[in-house]
LOKOL-719520 format. One record per residue (C-alpha): x negated, y negated, z; residue number from 0. Coordinates in Angstrom, 3 decimals. Last residue first. Layout:
residues N
<xx->X | yy->Y | zz->Z | fiza->NUM>
...
This chain:
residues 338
<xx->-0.016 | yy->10.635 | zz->25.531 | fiza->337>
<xx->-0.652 | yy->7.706 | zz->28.154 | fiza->336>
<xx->-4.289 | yy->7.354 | zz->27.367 | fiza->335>
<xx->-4.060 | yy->6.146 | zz->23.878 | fiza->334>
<xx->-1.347 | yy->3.670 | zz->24.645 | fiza->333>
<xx->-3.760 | yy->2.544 | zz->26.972 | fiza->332>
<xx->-6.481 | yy->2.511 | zz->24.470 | fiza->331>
<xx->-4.100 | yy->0.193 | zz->22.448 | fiza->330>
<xx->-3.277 | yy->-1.948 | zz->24.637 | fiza->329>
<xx->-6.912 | yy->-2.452 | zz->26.245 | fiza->328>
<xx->-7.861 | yy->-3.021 | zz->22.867 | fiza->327>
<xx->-6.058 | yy->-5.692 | zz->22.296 | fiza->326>
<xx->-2.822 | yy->-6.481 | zz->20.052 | fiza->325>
<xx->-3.451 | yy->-9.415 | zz->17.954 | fiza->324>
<xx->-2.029 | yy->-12.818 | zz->18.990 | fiza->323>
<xx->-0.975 | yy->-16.102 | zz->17.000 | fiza->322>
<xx->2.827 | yy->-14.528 | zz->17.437 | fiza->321>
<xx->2.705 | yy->-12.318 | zz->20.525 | fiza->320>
<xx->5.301 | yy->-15.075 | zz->22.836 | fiza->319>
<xx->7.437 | yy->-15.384 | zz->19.549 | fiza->318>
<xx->7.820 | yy->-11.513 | zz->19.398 | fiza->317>
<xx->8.730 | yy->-11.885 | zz->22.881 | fiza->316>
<xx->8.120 | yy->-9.049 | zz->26.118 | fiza->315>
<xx->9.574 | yy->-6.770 | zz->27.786 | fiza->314>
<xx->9.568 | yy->-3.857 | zz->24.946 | fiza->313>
<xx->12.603 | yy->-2.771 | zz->24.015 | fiza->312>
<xx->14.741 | yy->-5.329 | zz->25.582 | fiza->311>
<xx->12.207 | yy->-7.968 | zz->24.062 | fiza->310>
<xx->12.595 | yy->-7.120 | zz->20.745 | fiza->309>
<xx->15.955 | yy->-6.658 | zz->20.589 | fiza->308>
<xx->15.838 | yy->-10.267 | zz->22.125 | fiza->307>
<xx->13.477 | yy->-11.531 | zz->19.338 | fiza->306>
<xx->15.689 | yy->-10.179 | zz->16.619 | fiza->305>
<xx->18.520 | yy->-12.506 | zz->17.986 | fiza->304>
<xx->21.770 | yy->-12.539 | zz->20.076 | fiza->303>
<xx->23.950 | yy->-15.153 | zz->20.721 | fiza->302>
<xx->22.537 | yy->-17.751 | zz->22.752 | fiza->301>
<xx->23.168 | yy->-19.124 | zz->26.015 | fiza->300>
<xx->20.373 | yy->-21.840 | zz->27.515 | fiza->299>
<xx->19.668 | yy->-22.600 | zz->31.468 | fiza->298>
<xx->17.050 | yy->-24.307 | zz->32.942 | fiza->297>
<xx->14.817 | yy->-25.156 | zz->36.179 | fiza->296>
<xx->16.755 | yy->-22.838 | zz->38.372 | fiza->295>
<xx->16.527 | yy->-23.121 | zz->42.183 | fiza->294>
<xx->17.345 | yy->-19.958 | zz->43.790 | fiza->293>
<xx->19.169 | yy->-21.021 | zz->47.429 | fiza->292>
<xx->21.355 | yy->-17.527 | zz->46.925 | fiza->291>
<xx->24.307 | yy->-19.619 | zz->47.147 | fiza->290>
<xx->22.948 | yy->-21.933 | zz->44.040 | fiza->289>
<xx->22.196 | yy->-18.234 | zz->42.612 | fiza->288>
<xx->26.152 | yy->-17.559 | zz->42.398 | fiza->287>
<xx->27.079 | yy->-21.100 | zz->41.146 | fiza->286>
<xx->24.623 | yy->-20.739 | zz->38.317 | fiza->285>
<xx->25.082 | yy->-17.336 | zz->37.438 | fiza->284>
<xx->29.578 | yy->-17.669 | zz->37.665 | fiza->283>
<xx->28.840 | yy->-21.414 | zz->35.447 | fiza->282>
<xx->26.824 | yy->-19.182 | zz->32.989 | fiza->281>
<xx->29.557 | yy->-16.133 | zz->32.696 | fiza->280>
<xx->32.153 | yy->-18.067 | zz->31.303 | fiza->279>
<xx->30.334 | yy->-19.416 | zz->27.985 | fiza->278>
<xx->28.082 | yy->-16.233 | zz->27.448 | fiza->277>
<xx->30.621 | yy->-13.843 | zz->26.992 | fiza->276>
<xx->29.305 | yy->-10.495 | zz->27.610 | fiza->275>
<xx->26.587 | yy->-10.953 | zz->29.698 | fiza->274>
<xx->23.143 | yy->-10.309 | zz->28.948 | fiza->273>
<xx->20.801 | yy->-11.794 | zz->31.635 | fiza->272>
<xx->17.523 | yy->-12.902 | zz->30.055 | fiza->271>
<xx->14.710 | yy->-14.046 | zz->32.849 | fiza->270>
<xx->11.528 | yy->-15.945 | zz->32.308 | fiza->269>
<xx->7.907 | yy->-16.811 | zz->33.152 | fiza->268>
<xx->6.295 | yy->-13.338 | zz->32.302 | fiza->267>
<xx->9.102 | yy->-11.556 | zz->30.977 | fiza->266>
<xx->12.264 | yy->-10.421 | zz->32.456 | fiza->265>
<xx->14.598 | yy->-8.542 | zz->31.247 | fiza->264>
<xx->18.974 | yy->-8.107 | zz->32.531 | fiza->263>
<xx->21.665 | yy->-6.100 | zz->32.453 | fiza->262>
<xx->25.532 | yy->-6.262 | zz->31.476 | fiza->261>
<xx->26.229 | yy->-8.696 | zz->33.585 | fiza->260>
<xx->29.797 | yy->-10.241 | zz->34.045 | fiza->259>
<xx->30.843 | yy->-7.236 | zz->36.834 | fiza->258>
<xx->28.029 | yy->-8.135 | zz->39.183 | fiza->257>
<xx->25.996 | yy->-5.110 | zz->40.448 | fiza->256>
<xx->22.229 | yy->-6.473 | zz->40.401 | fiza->255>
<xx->22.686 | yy->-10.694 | zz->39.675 | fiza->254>
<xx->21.415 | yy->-11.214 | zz->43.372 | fiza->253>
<xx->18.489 | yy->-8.719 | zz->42.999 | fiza->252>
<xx->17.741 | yy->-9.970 | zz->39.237 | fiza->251>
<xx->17.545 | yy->-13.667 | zz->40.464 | fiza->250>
<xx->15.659 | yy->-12.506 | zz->43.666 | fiza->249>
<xx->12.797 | yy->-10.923 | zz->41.379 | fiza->248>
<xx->12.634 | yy->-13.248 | zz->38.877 | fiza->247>
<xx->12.383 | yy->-16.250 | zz->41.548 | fiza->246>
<xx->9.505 | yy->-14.157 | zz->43.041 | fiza->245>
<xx->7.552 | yy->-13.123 | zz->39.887 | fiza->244>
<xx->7.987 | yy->-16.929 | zz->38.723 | fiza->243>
<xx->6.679 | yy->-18.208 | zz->42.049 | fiza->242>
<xx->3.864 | yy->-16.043 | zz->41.952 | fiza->241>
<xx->2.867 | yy->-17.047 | zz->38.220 | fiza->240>
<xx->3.102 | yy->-20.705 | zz->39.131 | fiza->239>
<xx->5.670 | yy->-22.706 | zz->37.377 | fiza->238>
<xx->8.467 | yy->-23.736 | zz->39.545 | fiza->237>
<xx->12.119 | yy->-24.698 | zz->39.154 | fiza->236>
<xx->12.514 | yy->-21.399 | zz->37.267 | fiza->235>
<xx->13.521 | yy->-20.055 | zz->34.004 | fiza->234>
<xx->16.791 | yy->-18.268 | zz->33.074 | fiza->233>
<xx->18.124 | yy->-17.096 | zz->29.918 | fiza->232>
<xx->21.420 | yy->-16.225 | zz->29.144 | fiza->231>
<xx->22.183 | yy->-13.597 | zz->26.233 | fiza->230>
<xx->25.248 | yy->-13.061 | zz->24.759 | fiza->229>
<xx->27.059 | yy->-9.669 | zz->24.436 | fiza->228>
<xx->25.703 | yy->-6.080 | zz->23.921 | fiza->227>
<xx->21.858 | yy->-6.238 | zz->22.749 | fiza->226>
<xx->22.901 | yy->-3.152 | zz->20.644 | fiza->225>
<xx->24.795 | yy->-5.707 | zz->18.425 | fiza->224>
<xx->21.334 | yy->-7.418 | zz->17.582 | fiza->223>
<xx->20.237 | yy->-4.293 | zz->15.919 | fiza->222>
<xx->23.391 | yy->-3.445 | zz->14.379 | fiza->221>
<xx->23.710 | yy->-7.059 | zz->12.992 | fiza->220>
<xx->19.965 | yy->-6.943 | zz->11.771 | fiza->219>
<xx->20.975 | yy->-3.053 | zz->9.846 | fiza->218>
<xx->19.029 | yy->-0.765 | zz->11.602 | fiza->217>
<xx->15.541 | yy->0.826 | zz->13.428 | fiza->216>
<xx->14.408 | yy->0.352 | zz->16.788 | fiza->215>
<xx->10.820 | yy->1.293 | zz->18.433 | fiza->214>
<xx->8.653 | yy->2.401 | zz->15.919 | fiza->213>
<xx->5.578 | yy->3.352 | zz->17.285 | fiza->212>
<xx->2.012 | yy->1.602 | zz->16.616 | fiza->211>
<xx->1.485 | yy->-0.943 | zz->19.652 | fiza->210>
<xx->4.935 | yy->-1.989 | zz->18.772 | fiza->209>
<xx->7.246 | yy->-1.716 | zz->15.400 | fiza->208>
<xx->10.308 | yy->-2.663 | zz->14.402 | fiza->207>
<xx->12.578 | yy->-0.898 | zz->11.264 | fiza->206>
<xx->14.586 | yy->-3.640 | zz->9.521 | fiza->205>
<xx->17.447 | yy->-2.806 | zz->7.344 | fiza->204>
<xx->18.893 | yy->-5.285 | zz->4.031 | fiza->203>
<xx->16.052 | yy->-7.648 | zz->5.376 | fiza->202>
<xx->15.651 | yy->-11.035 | zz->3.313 | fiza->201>
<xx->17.245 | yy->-13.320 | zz->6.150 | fiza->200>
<xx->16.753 | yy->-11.375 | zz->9.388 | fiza->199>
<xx->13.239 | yy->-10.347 | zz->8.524 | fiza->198>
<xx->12.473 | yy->-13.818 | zz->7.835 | fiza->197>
<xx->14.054 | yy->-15.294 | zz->10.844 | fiza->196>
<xx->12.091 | yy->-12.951 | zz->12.767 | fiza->195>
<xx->8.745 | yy->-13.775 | zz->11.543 | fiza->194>
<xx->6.124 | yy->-11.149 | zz->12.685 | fiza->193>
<xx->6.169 | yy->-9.979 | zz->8.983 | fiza->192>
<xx->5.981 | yy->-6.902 | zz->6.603 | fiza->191>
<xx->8.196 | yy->-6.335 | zz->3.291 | fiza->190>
<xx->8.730 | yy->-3.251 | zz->1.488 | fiza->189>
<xx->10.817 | yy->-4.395 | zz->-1.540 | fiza->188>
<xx->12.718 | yy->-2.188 | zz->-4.037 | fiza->187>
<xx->12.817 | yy->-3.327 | zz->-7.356 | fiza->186>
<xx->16.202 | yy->-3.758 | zz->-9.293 | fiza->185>
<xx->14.611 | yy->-6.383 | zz->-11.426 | fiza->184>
<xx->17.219 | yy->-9.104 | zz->-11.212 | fiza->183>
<xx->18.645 | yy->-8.019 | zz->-7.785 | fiza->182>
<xx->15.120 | yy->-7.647 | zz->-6.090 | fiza->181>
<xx->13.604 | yy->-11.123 | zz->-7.741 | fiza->180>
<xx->16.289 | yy->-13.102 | zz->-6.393 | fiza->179>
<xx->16.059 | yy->-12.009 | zz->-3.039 | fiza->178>
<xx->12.223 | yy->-12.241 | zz->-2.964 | fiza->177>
<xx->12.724 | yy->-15.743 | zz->-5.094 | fiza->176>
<xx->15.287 | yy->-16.720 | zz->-2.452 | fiza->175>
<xx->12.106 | yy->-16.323 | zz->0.705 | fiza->174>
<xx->9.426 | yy->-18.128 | zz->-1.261 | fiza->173>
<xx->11.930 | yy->-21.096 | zz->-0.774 | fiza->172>
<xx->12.385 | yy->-20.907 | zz->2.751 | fiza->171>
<xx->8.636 | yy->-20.180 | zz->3.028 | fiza->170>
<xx->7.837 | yy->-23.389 | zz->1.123 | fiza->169>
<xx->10.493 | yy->-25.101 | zz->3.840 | fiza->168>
<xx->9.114 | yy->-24.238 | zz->6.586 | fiza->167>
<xx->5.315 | yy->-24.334 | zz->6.163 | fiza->166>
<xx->3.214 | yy->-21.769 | zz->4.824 | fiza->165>
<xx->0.764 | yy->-19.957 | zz->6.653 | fiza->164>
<xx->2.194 | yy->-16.452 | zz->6.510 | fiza->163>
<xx->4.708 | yy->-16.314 | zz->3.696 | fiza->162>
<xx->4.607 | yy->-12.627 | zz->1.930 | fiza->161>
<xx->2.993 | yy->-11.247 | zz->5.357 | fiza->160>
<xx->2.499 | yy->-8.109 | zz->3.518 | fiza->159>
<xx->4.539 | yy->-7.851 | zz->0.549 | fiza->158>
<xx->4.851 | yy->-4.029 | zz->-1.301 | fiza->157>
<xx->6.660 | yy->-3.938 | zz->-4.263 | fiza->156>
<xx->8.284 | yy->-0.420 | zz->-5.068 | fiza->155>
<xx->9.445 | yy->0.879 | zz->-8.839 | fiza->154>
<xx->7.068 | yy->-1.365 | zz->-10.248 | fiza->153>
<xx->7.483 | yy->-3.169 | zz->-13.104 | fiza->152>
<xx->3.730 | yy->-3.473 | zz->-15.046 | fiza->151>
<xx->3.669 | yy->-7.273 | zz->-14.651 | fiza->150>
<xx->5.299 | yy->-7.123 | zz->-10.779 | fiza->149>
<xx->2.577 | yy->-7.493 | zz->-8.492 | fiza->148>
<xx->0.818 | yy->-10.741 | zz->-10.424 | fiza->147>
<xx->4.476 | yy->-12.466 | zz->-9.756 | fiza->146>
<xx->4.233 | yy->-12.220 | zz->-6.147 | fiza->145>
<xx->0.808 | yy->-13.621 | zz->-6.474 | fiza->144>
<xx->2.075 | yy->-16.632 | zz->-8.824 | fiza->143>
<xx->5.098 | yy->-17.243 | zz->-6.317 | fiza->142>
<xx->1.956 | yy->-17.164 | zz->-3.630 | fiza->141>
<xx->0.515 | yy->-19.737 | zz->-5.707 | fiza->140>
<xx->3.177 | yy->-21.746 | zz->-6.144 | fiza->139>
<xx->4.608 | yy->-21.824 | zz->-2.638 | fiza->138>
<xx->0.882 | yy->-23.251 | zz->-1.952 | fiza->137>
<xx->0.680 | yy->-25.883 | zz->-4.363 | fiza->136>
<xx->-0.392 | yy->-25.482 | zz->-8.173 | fiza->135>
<xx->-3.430 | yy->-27.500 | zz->-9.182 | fiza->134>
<xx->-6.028 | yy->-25.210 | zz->-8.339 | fiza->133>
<xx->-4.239 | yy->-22.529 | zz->-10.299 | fiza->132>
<xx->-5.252 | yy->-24.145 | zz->-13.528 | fiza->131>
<xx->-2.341 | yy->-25.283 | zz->-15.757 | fiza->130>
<xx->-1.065 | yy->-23.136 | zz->-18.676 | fiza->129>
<xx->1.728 | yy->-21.292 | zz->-17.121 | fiza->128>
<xx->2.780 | yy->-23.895 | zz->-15.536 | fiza->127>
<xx->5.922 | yy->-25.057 | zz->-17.495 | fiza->126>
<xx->7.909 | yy->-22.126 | zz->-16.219 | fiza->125>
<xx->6.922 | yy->-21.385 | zz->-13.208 | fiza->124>
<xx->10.524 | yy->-20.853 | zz->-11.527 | fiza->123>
<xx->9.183 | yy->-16.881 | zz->-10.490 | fiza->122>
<xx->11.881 | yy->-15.422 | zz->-12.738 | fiza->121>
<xx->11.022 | yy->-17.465 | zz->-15.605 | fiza->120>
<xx->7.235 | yy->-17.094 | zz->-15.448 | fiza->119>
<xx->8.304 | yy->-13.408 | zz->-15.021 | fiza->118>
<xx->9.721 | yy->-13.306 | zz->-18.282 | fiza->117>
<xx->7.418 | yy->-15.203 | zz->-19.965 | fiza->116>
<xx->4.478 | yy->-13.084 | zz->-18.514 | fiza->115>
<xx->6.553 | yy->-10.046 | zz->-19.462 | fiza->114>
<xx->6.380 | yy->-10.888 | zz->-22.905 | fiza->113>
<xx->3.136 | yy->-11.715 | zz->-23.631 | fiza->112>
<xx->1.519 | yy->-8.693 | zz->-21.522 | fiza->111>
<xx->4.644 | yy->-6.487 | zz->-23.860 | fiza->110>
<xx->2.878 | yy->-7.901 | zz->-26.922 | fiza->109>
<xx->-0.807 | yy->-7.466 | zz->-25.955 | fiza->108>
<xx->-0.661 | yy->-3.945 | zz->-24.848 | fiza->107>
<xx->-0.261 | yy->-2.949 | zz->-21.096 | fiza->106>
<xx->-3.285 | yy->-0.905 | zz->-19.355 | fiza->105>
<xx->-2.534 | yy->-1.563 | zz->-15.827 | fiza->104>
<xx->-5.428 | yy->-3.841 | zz->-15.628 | fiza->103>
<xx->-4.755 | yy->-5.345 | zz->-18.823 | fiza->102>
<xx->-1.396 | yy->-6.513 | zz->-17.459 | fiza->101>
<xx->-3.305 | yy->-8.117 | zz->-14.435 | fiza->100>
<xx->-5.248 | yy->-10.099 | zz->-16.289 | fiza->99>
<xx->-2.706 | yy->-11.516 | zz->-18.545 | fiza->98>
<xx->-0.869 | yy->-12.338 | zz->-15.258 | fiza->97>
<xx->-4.415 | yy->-14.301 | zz->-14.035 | fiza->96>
<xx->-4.942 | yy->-16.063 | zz->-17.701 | fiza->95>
<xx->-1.147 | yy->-17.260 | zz->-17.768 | fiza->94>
<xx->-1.484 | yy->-19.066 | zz->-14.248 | fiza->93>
<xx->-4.480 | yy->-20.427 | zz->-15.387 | fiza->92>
<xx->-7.833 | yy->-19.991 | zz->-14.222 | fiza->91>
<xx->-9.996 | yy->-21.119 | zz->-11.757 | fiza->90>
<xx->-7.744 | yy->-20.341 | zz->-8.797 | fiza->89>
<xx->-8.029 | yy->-16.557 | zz->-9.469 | fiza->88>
<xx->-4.972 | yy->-15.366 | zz->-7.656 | fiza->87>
<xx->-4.958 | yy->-13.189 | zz->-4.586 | fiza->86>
<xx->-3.293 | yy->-14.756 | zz->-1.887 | fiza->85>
<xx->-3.871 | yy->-13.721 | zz->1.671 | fiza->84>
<xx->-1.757 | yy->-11.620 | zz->2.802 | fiza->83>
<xx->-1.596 | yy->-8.656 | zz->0.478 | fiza->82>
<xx->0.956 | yy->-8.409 | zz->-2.113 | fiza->81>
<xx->0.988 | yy->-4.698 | zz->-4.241 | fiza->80>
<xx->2.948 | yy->-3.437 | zz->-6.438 | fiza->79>
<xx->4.005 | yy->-0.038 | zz->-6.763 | fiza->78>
<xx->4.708 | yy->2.996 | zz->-9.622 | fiza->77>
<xx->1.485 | yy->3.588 | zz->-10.757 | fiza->76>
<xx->-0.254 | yy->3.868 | zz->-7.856 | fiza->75>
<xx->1.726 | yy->6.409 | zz->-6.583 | fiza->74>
<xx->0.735 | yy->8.549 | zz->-9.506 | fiza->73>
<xx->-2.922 | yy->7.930 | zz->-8.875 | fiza->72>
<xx->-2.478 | yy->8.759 | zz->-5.440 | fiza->71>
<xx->-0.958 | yy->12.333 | zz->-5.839 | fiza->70>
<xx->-1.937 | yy->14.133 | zz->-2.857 | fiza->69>
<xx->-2.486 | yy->11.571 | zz->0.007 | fiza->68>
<xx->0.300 | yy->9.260 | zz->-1.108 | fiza->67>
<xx->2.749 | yy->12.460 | zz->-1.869 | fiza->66>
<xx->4.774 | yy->11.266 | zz->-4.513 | fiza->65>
<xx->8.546 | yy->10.991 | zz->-5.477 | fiza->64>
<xx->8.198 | yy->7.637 | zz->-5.842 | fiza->63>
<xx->6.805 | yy->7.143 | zz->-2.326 | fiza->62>
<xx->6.378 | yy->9.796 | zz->-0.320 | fiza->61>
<xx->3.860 | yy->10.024 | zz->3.497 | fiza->60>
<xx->2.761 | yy->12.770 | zz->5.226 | fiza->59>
<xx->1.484 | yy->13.020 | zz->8.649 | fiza->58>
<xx->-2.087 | yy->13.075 | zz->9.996 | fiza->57>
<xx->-5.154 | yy->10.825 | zz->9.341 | fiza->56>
<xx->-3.438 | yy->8.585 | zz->7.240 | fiza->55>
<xx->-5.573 | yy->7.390 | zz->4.287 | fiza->54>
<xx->-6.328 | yy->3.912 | zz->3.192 | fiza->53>
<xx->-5.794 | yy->1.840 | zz->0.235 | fiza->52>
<xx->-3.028 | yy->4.423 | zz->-0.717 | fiza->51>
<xx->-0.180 | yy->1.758 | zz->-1.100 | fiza->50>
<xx->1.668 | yy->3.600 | zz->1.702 | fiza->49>
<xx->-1.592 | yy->3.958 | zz->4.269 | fiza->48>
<xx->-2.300 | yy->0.134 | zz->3.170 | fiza->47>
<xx->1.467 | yy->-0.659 | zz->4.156 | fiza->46>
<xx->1.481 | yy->1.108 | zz->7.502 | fiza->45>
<xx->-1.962 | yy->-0.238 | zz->8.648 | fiza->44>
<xx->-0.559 | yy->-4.039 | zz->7.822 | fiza->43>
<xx->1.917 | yy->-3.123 | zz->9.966 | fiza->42>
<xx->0.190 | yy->-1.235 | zz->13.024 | fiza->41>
<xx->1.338 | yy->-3.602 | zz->15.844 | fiza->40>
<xx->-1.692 | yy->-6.093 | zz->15.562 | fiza->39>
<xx->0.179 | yy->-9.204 | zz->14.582 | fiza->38>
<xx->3.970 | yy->-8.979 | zz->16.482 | fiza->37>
<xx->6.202 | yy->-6.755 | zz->14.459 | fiza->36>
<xx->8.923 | yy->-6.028 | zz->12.160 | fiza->35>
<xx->8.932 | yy->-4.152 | zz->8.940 | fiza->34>
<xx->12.067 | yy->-5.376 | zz->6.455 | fiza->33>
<xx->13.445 | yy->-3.060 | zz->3.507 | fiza->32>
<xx->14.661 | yy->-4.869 | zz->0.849 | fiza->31>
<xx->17.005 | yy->-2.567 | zz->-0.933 | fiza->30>
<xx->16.874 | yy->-0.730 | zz->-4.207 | fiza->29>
<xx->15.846 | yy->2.606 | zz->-3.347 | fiza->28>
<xx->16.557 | yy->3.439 | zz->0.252 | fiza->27>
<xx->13.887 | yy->3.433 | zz->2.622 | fiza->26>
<xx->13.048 | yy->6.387 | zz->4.823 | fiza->25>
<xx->11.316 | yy->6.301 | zz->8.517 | fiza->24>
<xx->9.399 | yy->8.196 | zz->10.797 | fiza->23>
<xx->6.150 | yy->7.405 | zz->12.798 | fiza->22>
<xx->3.687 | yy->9.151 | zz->14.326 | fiza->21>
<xx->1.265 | yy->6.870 | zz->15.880 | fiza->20>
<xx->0.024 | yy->4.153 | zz->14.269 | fiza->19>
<xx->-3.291 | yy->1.927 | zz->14.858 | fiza->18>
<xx->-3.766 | yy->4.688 | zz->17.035 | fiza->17>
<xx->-7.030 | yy->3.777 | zz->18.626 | fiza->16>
<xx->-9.154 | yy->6.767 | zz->19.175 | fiza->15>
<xx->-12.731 | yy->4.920 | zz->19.051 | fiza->14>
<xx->-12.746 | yy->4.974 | zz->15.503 | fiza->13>
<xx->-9.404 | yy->4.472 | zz->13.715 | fiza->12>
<xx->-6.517 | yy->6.929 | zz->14.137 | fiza->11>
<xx->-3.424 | yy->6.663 | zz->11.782 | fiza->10>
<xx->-0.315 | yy->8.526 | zz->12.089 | fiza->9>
<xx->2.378 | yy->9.317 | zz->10.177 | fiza->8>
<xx->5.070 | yy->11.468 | zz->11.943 | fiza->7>
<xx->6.735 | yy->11.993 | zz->8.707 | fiza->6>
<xx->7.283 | yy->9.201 | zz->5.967 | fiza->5>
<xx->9.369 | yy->8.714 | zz->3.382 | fiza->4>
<xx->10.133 | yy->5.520 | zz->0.855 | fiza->3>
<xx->12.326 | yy->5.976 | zz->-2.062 | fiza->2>
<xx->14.964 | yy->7.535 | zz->-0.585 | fiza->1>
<xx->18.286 | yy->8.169 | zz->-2.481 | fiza->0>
């Protein structure tokens, strides 16, 4: 059963930039659904046109059972909602900004007491509840802004960027109370980020997105298995951009035809060769461009990863566009090819 539909959605901000253009996707109730993309590829976009902050300007969007555009009210009351930056009040307590938020969807005073122990609990505040916000630490307070989404039970939580700017191991952390959090309540999770490891880890499916299309949708093992084998990736002996375009381009002309490579993408400064078993096929590259006279700086096998479904789609990293929002240039192009 879908909980999540959407039909060529599309969204068109002033000056014709399609912040998202026509996409199509369902999520199934109960799973965590991950949304994939460099910053500036239409997720945030996606979520507020879902959440009914914004409205598309063509398509149709469900969620609940309800048309986003049609019934927002109803929507409404059946989501939660985690933007990116964290929302708490850090002047009051942890208890004061849940209590808050159960008056705001209209809960009486026992079930607000109730549900703010329970989700103390589930959150692993317990002992907090009555300390100032400005004293938790970051993990904390974006535990205590998960938690401010899910007072009233919603049947979808939405988390945009749930652990942008925290470090490692907070995000590690934030990342088992998601998990935790969707098998206890049963909620389904809608969950944006440009971290691949974090879409890999929570993500039951993971749809990924690019200059406002969809580009590959799946399971992470079915998205990595489309890569085909193991990836080796090249980079050359010199630096300058000519000198990469040029080693790139003989490396991929003596590589064309051989029987151990399944294809190749470059980027900017680098070459992946897929192969199917990495281990035996490196010595054949390296021996094979040594003939050619192609100097190769270094070498590294890896197994698949988001990043390299990424990059076969698109030709270019998701760790290369992290930091970076897509231009204007990109998207006016995109504009100009349809």
């Amino acid at each position: 059963m879908s909980i999540i539909e959407t039909n060529q959605l599309v969204k068109v901000f002033p000056g014709g930039i399609r912040a998202v253009d026509g996409i199509d996707f369902e999520v199934k109730a109960g799973e965590i659904f991950g949304f994939l993309g460099p910053n500036g590829a239409g997720k945030t976009t996606t979520i507020k046109m879902l959440n009914t902050l914004i409205q598309p300007t063509s398509g149709t969007a469900m969620v609940a059972g309800f048309n986003v555009v049609k019934n927002p009210a109803e929507v409404r009351k059946r989501i939660g909602y985690v933007a990116q930056d964290v929302g708490v009040d850090e002047y009051a307590t942890g208890r004061e900004n849940l209590t808050l938020y159960g008056h705001f969807y209209r809960l009486d005073g026992p079930t607000i007491k109730q549900r703010v122990r329970e989700i103390f609990e589930l959150v692993d505040l317990t002992g907090y509840e009555d300390k100032r916000v400005s004293t938790y630490s970051g993990g904390m307070r974006k535990r205590l802004d998960i938690a401010m989404g899910l007072i009233h039970r919603p049947e979808v939580m939405f988390l945009d960027e749930p652990t942008a700017g925290l470090d490692p191991q907070t995000r590690t952390h934030v990342w088992d109370h998601i998990q935790n959090l969707a098998k206890a309540m049963g909620v389904t999770i809608f969950l944006t980020t440009h971290y691949m490891e974090e879409a890999d880890h929570l993500a039951d499916r993971i749809a990924i997105i690019d200059l406002g299309k969809i580009i590959a949708m799946g399971t992470p093992a079915e998205l990595k298995r489309s890569i085909g084998g193991d990836v080796v990736t090249l980079s050359p002996h010199e630096t300058g951009a000519e000198e990469c375009q040029e080693f790139i381009r003989r490396t991929q002309s003596a590589l064309s035809g051989k029987p151990f490579v399944l294809g190749t993408q470059a980027t900017d400064s680098e070459l992946a060769v897929y192969v199917n078993k990495g281990e035996s096929a490196a010595p054949k590259i390296m021996r094979l461009l040594a003939s050619e006279g192609i100097e190769v700086e270094t070498l590294s096998v890896s197994r698949p990863s988001l990043d390299d479904v990424f990059l076969k789609f698109t030709g270019r990293t998701i760790r290369a566009q992290e930091g970076t929002a897509t231009t204007y240039a990109q998207m006016k192009r995109r504009r100009d090819r349809r």
